[in-house]
Backbone as a printed PyTorch tensor [residue, N CA C, xyz], in Angstrom:
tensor([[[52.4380, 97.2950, 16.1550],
         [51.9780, 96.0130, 15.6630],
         [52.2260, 94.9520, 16.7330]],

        [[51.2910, 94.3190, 17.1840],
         [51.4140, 92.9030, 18.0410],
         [52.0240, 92.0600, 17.4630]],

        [[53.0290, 91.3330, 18.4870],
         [53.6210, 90.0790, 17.9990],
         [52.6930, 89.2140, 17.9790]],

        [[53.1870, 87.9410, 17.0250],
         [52.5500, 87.0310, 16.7610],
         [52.9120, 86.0320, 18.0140]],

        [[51.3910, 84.9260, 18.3000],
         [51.9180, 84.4050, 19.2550],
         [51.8440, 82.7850, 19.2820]],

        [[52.7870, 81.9410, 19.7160],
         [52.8490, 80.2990, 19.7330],
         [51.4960, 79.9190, 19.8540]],

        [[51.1410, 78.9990, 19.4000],
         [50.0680, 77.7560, 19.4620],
         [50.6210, 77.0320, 20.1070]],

        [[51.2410, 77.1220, 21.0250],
         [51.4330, 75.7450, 21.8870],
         [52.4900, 74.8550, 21.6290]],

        [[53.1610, 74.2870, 22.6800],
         [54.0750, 72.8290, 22.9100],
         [53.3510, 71.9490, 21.7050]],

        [[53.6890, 71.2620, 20.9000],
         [53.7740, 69.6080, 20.3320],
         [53.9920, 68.9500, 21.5390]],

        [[52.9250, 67.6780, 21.4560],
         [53.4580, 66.5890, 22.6480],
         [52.6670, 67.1470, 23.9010]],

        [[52.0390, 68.4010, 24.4300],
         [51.3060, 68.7380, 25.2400],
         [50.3640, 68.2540, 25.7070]],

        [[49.7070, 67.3500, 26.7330],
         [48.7590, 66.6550, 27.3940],
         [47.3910, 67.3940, 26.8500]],

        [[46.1870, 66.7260, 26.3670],
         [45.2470, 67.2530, 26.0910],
         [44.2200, 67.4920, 27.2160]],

        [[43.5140, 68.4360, 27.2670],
         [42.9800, 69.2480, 28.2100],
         [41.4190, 68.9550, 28.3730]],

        [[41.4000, 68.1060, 29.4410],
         [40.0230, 67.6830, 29.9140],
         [39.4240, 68.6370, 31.0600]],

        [[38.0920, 68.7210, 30.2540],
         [36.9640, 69.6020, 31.6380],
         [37.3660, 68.8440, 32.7640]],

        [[37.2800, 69.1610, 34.0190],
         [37.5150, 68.9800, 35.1780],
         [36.1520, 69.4210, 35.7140]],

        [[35.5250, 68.3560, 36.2950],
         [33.9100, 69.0400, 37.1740],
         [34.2860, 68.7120, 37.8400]],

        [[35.0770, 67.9780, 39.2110],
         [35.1420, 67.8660, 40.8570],
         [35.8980, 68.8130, 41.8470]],

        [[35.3980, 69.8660, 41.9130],
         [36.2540, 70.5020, 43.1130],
         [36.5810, 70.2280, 44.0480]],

        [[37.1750, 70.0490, 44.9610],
         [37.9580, 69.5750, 46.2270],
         [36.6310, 70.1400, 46.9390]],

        [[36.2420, 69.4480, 47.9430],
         [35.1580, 69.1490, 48.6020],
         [33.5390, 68.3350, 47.7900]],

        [[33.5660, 67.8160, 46.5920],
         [32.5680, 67.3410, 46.1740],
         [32.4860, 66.2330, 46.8610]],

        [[31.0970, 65.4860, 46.8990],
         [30.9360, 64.1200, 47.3300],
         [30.3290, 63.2530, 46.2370]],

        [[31.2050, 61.8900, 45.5190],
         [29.9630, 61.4070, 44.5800],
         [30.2820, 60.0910, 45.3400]],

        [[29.8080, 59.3720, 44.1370],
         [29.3600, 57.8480, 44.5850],
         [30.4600, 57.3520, 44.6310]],

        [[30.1480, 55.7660, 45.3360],
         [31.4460, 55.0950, 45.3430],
         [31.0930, 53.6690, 44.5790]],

        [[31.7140, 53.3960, 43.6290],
         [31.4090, 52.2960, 42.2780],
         [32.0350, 51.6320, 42.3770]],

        [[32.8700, 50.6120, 43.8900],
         [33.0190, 49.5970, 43.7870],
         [32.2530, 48.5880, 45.1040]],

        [[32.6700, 47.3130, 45.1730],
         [31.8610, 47.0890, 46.2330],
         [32.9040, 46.5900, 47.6840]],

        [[33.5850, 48.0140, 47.5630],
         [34.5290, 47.8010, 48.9310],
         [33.9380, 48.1680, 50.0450]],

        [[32.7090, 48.4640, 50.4600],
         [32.0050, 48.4960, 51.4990],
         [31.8270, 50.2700, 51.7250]],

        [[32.3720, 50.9510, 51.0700],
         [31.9630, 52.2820, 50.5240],
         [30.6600, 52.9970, 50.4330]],

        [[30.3160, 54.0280, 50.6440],
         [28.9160, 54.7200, 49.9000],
         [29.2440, 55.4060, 48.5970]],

        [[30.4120, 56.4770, 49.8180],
         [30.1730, 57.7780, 48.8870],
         [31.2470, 58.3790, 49.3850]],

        [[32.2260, 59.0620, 48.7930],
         [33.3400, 59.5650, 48.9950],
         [33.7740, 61.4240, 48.9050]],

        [[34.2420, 61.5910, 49.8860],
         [34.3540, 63.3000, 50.0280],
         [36.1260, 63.3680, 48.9820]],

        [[35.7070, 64.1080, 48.4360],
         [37.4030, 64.6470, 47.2470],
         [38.3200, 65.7640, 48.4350]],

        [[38.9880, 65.3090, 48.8610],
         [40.0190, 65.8050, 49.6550],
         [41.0860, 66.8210, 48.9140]],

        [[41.7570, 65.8480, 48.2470],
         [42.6510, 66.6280, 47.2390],
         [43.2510, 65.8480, 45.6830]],

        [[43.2240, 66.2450, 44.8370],
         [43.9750, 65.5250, 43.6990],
         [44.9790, 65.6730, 43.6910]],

        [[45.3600, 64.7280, 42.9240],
         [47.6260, 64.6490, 43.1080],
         [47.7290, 65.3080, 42.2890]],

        [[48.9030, 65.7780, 42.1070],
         [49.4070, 66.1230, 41.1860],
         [48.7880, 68.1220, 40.5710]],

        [[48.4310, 68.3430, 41.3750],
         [47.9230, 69.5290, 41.5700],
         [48.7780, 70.8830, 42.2410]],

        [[49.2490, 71.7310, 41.1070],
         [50.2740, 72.8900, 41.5610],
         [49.0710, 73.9720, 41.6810]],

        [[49.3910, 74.7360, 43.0270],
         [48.6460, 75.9990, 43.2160],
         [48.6110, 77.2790, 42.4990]],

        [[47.1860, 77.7160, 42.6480],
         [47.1790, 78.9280, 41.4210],
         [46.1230, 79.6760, 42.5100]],

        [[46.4000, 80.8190, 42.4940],
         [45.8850, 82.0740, 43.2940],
         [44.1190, 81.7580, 43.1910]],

        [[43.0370, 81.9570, 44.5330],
         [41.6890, 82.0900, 43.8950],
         [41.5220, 80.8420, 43.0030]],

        [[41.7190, 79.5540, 42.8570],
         [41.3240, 78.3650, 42.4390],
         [41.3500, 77.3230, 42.9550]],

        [[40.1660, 76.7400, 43.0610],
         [39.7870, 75.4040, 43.9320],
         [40.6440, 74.2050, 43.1110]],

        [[41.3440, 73.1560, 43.7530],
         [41.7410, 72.1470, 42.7820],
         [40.6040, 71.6060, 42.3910]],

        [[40.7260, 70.7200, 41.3280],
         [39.6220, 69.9120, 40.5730],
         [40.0740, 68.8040, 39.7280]],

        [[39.1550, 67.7650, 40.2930],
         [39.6320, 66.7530, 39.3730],
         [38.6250, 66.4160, 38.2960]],

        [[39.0720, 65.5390, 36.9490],
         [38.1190, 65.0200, 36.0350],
         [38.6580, 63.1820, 36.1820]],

        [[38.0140, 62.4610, 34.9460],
         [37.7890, 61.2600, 34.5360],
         [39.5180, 60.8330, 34.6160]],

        [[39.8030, 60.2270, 35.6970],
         [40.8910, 59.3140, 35.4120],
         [42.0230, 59.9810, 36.4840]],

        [[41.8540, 60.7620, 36.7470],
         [42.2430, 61.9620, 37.8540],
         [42.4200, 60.6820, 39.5050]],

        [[43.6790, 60.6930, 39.9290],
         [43.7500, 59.6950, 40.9010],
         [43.8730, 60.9100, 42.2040]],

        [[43.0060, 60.7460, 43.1450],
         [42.7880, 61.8780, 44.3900],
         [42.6000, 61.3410, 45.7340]],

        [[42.6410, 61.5950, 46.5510],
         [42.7210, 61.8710, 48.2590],
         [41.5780, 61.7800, 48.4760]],

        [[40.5730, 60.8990, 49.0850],
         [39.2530, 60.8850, 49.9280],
         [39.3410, 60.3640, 50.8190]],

        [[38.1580, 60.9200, 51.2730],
         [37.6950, 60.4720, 52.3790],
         [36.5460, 59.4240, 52.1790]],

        [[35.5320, 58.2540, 53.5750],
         [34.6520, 57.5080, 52.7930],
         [33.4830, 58.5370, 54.1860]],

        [[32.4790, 58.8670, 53.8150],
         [31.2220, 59.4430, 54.3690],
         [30.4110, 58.8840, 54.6190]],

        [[29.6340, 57.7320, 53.7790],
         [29.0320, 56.9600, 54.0680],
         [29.6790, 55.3800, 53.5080]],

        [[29.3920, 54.4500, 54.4390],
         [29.8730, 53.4120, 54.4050],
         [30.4730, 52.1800, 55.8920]],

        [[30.6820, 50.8760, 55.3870],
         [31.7580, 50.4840, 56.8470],
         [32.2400, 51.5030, 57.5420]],

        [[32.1980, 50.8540, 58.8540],
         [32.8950, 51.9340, 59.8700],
         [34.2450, 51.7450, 59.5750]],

        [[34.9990, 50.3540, 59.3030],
         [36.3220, 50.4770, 58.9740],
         [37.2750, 51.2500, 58.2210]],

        [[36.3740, 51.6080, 57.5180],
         [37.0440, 52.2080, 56.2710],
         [36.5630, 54.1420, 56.3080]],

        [[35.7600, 54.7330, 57.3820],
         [35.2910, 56.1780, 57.9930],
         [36.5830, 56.5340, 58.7730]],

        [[36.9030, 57.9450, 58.6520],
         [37.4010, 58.6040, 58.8740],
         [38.6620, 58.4680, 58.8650]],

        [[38.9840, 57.9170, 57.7300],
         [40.8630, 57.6420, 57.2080],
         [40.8700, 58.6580, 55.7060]],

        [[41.9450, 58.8790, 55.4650],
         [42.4010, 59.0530, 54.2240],
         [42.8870, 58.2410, 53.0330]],

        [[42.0820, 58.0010, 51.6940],
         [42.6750, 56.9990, 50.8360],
         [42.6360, 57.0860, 49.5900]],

        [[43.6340, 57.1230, 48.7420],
         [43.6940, 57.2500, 47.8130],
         [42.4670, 56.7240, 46.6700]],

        [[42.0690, 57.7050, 45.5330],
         [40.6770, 56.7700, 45.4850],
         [41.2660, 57.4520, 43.2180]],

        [[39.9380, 56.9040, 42.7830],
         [40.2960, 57.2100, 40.8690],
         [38.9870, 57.4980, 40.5430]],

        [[38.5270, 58.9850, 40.2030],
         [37.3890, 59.2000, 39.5400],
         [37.4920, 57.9650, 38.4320]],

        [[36.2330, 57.8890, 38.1840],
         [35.6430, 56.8980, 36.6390],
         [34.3070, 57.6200, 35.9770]],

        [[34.0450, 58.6630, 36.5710],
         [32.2340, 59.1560, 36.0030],
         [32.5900, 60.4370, 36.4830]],

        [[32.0560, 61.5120, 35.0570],
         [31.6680, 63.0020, 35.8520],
         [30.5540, 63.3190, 34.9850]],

        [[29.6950, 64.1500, 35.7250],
         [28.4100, 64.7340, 35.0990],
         [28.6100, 66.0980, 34.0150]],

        [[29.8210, 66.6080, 34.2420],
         [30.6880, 67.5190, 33.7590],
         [30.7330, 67.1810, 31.9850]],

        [[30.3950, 67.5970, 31.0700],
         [30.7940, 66.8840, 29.4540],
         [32.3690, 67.4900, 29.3460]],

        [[32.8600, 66.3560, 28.4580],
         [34.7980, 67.5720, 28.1980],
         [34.6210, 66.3960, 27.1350]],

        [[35.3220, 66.9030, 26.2660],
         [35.5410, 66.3970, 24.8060],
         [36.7790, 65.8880, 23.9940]],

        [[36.7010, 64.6070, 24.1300],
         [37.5370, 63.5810, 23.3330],
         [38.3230, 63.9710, 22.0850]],

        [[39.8020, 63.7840, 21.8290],
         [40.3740, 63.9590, 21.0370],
         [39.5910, 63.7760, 19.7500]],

        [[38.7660, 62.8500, 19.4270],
         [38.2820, 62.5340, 18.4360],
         [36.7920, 63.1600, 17.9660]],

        [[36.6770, 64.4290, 18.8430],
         [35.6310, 65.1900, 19.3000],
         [34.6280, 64.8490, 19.2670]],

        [[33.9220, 63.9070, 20.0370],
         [33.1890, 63.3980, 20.5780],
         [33.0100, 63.9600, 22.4440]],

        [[31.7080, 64.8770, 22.3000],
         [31.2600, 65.3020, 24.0380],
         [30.9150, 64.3630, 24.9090]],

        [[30.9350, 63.8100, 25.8370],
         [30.5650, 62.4250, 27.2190],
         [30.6610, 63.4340, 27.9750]],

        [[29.6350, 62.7160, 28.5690],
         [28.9190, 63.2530, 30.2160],
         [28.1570, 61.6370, 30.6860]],

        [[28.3660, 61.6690, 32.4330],
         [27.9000, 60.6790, 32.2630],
         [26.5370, 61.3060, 33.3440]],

        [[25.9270, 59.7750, 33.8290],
         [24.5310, 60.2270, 34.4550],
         [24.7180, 60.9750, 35.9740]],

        [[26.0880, 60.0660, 36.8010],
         [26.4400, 60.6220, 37.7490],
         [28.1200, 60.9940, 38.3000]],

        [[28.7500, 61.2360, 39.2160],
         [30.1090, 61.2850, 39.9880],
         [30.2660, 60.1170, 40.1480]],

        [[31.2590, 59.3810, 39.8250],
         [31.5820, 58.5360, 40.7560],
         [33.1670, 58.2870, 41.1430]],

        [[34.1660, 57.1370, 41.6680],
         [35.1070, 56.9030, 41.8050],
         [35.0220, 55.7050, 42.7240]],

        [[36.6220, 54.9060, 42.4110],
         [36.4990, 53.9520, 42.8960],
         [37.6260, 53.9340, 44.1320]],

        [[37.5830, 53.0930, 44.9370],
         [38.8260, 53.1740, 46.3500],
         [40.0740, 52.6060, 45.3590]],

        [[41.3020, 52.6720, 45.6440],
         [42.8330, 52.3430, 45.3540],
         [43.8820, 52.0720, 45.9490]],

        [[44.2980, 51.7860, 45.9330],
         [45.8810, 51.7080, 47.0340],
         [46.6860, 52.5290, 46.2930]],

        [[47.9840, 52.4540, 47.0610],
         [48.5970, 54.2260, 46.6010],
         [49.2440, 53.1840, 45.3500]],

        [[49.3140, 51.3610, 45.0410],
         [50.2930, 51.5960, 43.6610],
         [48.6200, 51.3430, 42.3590]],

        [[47.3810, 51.4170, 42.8690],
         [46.6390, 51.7120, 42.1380],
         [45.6730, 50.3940, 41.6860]],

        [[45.9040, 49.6870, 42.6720],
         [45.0890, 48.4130, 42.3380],
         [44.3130, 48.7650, 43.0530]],

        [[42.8500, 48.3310, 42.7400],
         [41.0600, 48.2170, 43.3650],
         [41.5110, 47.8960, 44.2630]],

        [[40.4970, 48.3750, 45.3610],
         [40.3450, 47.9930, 47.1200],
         [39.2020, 46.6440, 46.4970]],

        [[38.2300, 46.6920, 46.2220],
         [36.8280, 45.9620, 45.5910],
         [37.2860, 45.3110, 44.4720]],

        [[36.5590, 44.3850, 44.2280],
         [36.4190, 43.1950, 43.3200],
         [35.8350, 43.5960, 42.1420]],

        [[34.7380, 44.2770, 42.2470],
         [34.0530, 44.6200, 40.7060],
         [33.6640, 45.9540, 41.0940]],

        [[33.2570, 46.7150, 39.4930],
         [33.0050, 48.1250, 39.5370],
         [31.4070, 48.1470, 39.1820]],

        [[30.4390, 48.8660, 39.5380],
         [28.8340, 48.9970, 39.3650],
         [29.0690, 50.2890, 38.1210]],

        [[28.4180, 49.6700, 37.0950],
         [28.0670, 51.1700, 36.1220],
         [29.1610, 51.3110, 34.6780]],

        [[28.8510, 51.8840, 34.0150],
         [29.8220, 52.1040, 33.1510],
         [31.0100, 52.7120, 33.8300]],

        [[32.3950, 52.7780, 33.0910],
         [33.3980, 53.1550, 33.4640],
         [34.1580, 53.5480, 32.2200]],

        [[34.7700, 55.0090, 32.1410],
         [35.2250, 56.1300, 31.2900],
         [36.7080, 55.0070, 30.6350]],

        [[36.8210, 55.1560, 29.3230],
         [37.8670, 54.7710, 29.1960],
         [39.5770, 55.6840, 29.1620]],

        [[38.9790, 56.9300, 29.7230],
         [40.2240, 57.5050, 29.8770],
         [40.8690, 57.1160, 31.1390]],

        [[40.5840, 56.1520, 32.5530],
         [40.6020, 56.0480, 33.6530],
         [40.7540, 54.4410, 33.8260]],

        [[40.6440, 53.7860, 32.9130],
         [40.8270, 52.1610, 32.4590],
         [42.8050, 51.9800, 32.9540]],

        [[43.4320, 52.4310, 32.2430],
         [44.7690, 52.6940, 32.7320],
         [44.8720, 52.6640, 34.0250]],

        [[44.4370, 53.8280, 34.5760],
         [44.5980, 54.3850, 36.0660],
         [44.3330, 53.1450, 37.2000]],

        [[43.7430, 52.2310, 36.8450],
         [43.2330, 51.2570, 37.9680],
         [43.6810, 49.8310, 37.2620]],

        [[44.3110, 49.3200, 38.1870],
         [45.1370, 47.8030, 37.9960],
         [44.1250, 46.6140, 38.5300]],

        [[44.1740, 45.4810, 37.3160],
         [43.1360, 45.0430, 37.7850],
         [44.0830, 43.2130, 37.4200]],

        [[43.8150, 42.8270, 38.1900],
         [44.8720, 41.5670, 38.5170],
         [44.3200, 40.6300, 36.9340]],

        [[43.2790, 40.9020, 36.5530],
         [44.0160, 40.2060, 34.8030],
         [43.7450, 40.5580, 33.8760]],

        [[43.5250, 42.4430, 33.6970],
         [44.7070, 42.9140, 32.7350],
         [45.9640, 43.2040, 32.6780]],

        [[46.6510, 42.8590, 31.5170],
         [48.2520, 42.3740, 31.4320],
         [48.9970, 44.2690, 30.8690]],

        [[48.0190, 44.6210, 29.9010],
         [48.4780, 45.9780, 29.4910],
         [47.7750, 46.7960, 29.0110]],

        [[48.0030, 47.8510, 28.9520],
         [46.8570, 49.2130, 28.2750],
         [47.0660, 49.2380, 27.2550]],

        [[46.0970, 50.0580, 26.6110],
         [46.3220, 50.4860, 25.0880],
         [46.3380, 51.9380, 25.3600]],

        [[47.0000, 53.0380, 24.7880],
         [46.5440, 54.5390, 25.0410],
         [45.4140, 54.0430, 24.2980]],

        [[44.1160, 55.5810, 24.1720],
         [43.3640, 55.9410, 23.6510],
         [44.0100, 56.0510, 22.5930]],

        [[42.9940, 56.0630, 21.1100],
         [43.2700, 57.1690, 20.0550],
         [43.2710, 58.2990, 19.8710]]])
């Protein structure tokens, strides 16, 4: 007879699709003089045999800028998905997908490089980016 087996930690982080593999390129949605940004690496990412890292919506990662100012080509900088074409499904099960990739530039304590963002923007990733006058987050529901 098989043992019976746990359902899981209480309190366990809920588990979002991830569509960006380390080397994707999407857009860049602010107007820091940016195009389009290469995904270098996501933080916070422990290695697993045969798997590309990947980031989703709110996911703060390592790029590069590809197209754009020359100032800002061929450095490394911390950047915050806000858009994946990828659908993953909301606690409140509700599916989102959006039309394209995108992410915005950051500094490593997470405030915008740019002034304003172009496009809708995910509210799981609202947190992730400091914006000189919001005062505090709300979690999601």
């Amino acid at each position: 007879m098989a043992a019976a087996r746990g359902g899981g930690a209480s309190g366990t982080k809920f588990r979002m699709t991830l569509g960006l593999p380390v080397g994707a390129v999407i857009n860049c949605a602010d107007n820091s003089g940016a195009k389009s940004l290469f995904l270098i690496e996501p933080y916070g990412f422990g290695a697993h045999l045969n798997r590309l890292p990947d980031a989703g919506v709110g996911d703060m990662v390592v790029a590069s800028v590809k197209k754009g100012k020359p100032e800002l080509r061929k450095k490394t900088m911390p950047a915050v998905v806000i858009r994946q074409r990828k659908a993953w499904r909301r606690k409140d099960g509700v599916f989102l997908y959006f039309e394209d990739n995108a992410g915005v530039i950051v500094n490593p304590k997470g405030e915008m490089k740019g002034s304003a963002i172009t496009g809708p923007v995910a509210k799981e990733c609202v947190c992730h980016i400091s914006l000189p006058h919001r005062t505090k987050c709300r979690p999601s529901p």
